[in-house]
C-alpha positions in Angstrom: 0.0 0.0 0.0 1.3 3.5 -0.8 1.8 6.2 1.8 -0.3 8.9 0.0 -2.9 10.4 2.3 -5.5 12.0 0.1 -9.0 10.4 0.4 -11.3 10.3 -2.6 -14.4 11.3 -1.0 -17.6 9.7 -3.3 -20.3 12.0 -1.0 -20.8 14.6 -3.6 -20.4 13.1 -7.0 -21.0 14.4 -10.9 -25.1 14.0 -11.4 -26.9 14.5 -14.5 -29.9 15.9 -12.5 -28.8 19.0 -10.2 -31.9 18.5 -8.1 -31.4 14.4 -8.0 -28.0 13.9 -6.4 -29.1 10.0 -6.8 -28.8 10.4 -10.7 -25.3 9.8 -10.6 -23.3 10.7 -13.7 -21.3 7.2 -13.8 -18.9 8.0 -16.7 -17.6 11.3 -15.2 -17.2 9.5 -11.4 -14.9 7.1 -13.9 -13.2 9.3 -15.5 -12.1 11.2 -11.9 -11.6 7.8 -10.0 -9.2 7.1 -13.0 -7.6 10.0 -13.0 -7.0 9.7 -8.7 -6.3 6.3 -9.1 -3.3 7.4 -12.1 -2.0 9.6 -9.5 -1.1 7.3 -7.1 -3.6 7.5 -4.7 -5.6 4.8 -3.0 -7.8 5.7 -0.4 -11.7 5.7 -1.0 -14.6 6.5 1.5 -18.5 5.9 0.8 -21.2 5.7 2.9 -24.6 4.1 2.0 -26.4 7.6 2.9 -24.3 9.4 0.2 -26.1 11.0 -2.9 -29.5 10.2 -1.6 -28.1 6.6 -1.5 -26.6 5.9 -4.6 -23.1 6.5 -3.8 -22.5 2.9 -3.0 -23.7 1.3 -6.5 -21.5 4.5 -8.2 -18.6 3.0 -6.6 -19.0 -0.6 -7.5 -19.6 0.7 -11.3 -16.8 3.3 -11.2 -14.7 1.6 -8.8 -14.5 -2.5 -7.8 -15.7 -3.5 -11.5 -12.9 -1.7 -13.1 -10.2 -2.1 -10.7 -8.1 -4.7 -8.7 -9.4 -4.3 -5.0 -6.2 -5.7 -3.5 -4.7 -2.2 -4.3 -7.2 -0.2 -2.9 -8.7 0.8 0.5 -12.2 1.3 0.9 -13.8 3.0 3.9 -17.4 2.4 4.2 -19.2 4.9 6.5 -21.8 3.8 8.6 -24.0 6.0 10.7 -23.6 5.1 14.3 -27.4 7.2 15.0 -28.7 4.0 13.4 -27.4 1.8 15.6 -28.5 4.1 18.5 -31.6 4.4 17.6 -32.0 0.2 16.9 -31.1 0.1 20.2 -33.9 3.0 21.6 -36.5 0.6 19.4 -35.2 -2.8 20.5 -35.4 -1.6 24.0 -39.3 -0.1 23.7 -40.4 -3.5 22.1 -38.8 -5.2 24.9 -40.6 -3.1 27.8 -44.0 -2.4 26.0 
């Protein structure tokens, strides 16, 4: 794994609707994964939240399909609120 620190960020991506951030524009998220990936950088972080939920199936099409996964590192977010709140509604079932 390379030392470079820069993350790719795939929260706010290209979309082909400005008012639908889940219309993803997949060939321009290519294009700029390719272009980081050229650069030497390997780091990537997603989240299924991201781009009203998209941001995940954008990165398997722009990202894992296209290249080798061994070379990459792939954060995946995950909102801890939800866990929290699974937790608040486990508990209320469990008492009511």
């Amino acid at each position: 794994m390379n030392n470079k620190k820069l993350g790719f960020g795939l929260m706010r991506l290209p979309a082909l609707d400005p008012d639908d951030p889940a219309k993803i524009d997949i060939e321009q998220t290519k294009k700029m994964v390719d272009i980081f990936l050229e650069r030497g950088f390997t780091y990537f972080d997603t989240a299924w939240m991201y781009c009203g939920f998209a941001s995940e199936n954008a990165t398997k099409e722009a990202l894992v399909k296209r290249h080798p996964v061994i070379a990459l590192l792939l954060l995946q977010s995950f909102m801890l609120v939800l866990l929290k709140l699974k937790k608040i509604v486990i508990e209320f079932l469990m008492n009511s």
